[in-house]
N, C-alpha and C positions, 0 to 999 in steps of 0.2 A: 184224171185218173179214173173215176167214174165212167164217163164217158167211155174213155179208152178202154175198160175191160168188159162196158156192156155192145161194145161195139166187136171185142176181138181184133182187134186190129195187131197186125202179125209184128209190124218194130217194137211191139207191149212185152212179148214171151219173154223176152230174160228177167224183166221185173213180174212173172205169173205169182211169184208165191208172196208179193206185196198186197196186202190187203187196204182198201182203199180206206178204210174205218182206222185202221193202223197208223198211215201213214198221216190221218187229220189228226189222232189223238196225238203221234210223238209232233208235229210240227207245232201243234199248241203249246205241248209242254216245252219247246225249246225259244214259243215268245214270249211264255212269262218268265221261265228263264232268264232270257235276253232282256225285259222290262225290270225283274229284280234286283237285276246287274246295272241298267242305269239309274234305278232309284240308289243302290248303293253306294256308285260311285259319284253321285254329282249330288253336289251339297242344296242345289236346289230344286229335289224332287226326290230328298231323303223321307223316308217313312220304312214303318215296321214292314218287312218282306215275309216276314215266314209262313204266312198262309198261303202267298204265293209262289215261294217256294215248295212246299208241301203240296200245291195242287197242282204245279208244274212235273215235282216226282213221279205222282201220280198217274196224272196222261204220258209221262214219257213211258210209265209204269206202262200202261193199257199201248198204247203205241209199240214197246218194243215185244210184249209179252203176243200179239197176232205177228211179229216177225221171228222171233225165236221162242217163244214158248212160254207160257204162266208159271210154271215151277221155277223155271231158272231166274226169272224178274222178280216176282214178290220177295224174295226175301232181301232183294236189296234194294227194292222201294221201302221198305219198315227199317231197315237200318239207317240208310239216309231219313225219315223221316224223324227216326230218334238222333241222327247227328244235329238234325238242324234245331229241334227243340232243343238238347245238349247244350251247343252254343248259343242257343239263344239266352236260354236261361244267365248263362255264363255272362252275357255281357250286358245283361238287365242287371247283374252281380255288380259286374266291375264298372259300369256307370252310376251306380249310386252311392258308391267308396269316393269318389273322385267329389 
């Protein structure tokens, strides 16, 4: 991508308004993502996610906000990032009930 927009190279134009900084911040935020989801789901590589989660928001936060815009992302990078403490809390709750 780099490469390709400091070169100009003409099959590039329909992705012009892709910024190369953009598309690293949202691809990070969809490995930790993707890495939060197999700690969740597989019993032997369970551990606490939510800072992962939250820094994954984050970058997707910065990744999507150079493709559509900062106004329109931040506010729902802070809401997800209160969902996730939300339920985090909630099940630090109901794991020590049990």
């Amino acid at each position: 991508m780099l490469l390709a927009s400091n070169r100009r190279l003409g099959f590039f134009q329909p992705f012009a308004f892709l910024d190369a900084w953009s598309l690293i911040f949202f691809g990070a935020g969809l490995i930790l993502l993707l890495e939060a989801d197999v700690r969740v789901l597989l019993p032997a590589y369970r551990r606490n996610v939510t800072g992962r989660v939250i820094l994954a928001l984050v970058f997707l936060g910065l990744g999507l906000a150079g493709m559509i815009g900062w106004h329109l992302v931040w506010p729902l990078v802070l809401i997800g990032i209160g969902v996730i403490i939300i339920l985090g809390t909630l099940s630090v709750k109901r794991q020590n009930v049990k």
